[in-house]
VEXNUSE-812921 format. One record per residue (C-alpha): residue number from 0; residue in three letters; x, y, z. Coordinates in pm, whole numbers. Example, Ala and Ser with C-alpha at 12.3 -4.5 7.8 and 13.67 -1.06 7.14 Angstrom:
2
 seq type   east  north     up
   0  ala   1230   -450    780
   1  ser   1367   -106    714
***
This chain:
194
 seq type   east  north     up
   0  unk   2420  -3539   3646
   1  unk   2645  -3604   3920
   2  unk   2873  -3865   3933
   3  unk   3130  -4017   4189
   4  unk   3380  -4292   4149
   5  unk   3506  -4506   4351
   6  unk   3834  -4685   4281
   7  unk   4169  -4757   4445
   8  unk   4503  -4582   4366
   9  unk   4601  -4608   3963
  10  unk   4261  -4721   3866
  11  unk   4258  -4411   3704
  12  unk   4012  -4162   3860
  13  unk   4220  -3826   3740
  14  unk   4145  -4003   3382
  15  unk   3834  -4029   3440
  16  unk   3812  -3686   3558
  17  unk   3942  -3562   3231
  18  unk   3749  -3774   3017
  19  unk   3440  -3628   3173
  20  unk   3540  -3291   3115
  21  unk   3592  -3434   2772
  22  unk   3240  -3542   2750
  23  unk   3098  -3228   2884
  24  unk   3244  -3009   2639
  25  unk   3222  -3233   2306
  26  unk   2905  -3408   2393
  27  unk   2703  -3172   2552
  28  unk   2876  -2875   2431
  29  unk   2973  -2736   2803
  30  unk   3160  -2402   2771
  31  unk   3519  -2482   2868
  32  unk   3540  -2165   3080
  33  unk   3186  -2285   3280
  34  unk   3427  -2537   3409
  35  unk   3609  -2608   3692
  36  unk   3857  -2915   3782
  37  unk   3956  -2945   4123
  38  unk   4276  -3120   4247
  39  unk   4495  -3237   4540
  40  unk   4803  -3134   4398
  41  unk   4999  -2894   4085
  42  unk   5106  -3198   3927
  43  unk   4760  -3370   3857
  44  unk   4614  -3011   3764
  45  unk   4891  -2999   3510
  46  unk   4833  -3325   3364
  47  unk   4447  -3281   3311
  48  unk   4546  -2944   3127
  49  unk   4820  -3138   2945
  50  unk   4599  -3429   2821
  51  unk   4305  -3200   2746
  52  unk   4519  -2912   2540
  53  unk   4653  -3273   2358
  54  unk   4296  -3397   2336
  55  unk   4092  -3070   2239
  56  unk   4320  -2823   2180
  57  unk   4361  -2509   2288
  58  unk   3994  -2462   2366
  59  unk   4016  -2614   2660
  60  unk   4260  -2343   2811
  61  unk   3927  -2171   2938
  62  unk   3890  -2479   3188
  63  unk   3933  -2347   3547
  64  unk   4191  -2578   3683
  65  unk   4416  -2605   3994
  66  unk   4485  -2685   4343
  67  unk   4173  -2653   4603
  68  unk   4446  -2422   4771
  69  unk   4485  -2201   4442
  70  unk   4149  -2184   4419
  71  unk   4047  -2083   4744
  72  unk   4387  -1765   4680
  73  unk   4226  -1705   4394
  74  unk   3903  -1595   4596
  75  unk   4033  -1452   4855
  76  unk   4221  -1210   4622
  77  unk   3932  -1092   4497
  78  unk   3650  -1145   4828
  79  unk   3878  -1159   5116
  80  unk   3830   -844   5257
  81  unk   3512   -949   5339
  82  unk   3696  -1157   5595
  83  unk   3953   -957   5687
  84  unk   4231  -1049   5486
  85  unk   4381   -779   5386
  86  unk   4498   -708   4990
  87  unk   4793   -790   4886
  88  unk   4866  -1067   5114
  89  unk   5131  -1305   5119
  90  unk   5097  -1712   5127
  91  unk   5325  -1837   5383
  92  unk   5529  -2137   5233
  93  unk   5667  -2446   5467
  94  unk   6049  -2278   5483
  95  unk   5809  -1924   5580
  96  unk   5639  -2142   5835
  97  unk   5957  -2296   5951
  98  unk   6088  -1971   6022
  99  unk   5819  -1859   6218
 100  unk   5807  -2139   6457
 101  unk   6229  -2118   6508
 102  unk   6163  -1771   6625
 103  unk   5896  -1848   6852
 104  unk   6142  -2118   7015
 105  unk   6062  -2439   6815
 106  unk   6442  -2542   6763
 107  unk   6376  -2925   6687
 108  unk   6281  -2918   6308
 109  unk   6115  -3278   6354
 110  unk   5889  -3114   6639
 111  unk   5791  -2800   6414
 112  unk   5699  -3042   6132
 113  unk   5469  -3191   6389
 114  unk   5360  -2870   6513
 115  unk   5225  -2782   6176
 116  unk   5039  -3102   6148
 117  unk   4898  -3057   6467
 118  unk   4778  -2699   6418
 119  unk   4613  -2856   6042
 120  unk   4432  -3099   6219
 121  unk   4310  -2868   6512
 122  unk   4204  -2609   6243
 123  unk   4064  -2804   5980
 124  unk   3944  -3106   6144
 125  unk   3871  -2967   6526
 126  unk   4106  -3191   6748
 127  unk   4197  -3057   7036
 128  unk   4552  -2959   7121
 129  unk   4737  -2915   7465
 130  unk   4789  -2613   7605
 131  unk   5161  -2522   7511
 132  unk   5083  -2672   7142
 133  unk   4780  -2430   7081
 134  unk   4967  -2148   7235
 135  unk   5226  -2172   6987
 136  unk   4925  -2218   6752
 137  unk   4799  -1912   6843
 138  unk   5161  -1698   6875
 139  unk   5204  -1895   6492
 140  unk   4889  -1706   6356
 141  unk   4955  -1370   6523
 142  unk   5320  -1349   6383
 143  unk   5127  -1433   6060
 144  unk   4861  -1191   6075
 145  unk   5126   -902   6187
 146  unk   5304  -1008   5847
 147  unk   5020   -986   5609
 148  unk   5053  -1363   5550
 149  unk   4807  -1670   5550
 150  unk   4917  -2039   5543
 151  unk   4750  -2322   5303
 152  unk   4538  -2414   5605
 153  unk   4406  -2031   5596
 154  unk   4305  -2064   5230
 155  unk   4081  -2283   5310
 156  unk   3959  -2175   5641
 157  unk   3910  -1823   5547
 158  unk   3726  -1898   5220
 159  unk   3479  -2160   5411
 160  unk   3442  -1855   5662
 161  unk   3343  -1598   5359
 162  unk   3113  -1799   5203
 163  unk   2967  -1936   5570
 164  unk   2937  -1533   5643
 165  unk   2844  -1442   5272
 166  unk   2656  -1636   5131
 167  unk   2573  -1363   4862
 168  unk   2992  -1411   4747
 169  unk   2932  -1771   4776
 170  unk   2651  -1778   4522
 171  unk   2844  -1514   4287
 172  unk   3150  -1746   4284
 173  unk   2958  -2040   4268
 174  unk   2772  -1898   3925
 175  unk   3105  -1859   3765
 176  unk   3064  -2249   3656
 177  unk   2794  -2522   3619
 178  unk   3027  -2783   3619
 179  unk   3259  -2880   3919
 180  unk   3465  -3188   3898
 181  unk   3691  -3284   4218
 182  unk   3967  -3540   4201
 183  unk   4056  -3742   4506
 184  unk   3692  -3648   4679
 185  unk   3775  -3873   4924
 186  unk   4063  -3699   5102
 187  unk   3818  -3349   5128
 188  unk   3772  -3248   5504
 189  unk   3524  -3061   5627
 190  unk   3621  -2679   5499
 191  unk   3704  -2834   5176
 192  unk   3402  -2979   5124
 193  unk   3190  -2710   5208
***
């Protein structure tokens, strides 16, 4: 059944995370491809795939496992025009984003670093900005739409908004595993969680 841990940093929650999966396919003989591991970052989904492929072998290549932001591209690749996002798209990458927010007269690279984390927290999190911030937010996202590119924040966002609007793609991609394991639960916001 479910299970959540709660432990500080190094106390070893990604291991526990993998020693679950672990359990789920050697003890209860869980299909490696009916799961899917969940991470903050490249580096801890490369780990888990590291210790498990050293653990169980190459078996365990079937586990679906990755950033929450490659998971949400991988949807949208395949759902997103259900949203609007066209095929083919690009992901806009910080040096992309940087870019965009020179030419639309951010010249202090300390102020469009702050920008960005302003337009994050607005988006994901629903803080209000002032009015010059989220009309550069909103310039930002046109110059990204007219480009045929989302940013991480969008990955998210978008996805939440498919399976808010669809909940018939939601199910579908939901089927796809009966076991979901999520390290660092505790940093999810709102879009992520849902």
């Amino acid at each position: 059944g479910p299970v959540l841990v709660l432990a500080g940093p190094g106390a070893g929650k990604t291991f526990c995370l993998i020693e679950r999966v672990r359990y789920l396919i050697e003890h209860w003989r869980a299909d490696p491809a009916r799961i899917c591991a969940v991470t903050f970052t490249n580096k801890a989904a490369e780990e888990i795939g590291a210790r498990l492929h050293r653990d169980l072998g190459p078996r365990v290549e079937a586990v679906h496992r990755g950033t929450i932001h490659a998971l949400c591209a991988e949807i949208l690749r395949v759902h997103g025009e259900a949203v609007g996002v066209p095929r083919g798209f690009g992901i806009a990458d910080e040096d992309t984003q940087d870019v965009v927010l020179r030419r639309l007269g951010v010249r202090v690279h300390k102020r469009r670093v702050w920008m960005l984390s302003q337009f994050g927290r607005h988006r994901l999190q629903g803080q209000p900005l002032e009015a010059d911030v989220a009309a550069t937010c909103a310039r930002y996202l046109d110059v990204l739409r007219a480009r045929r590119l989302v940013d991480f924040d969008d990955l998210v966002l978008l996805t939440d908004e498919m399976f808010t609007a669809r909940p018939d793609l939601a199910a579908a991609v939901a089927a796809r595993w009966d076991h979901l394991l999520v390290d660092e639960f505790q940093d999810l916001n709102g879009p992520q969680y849902r």
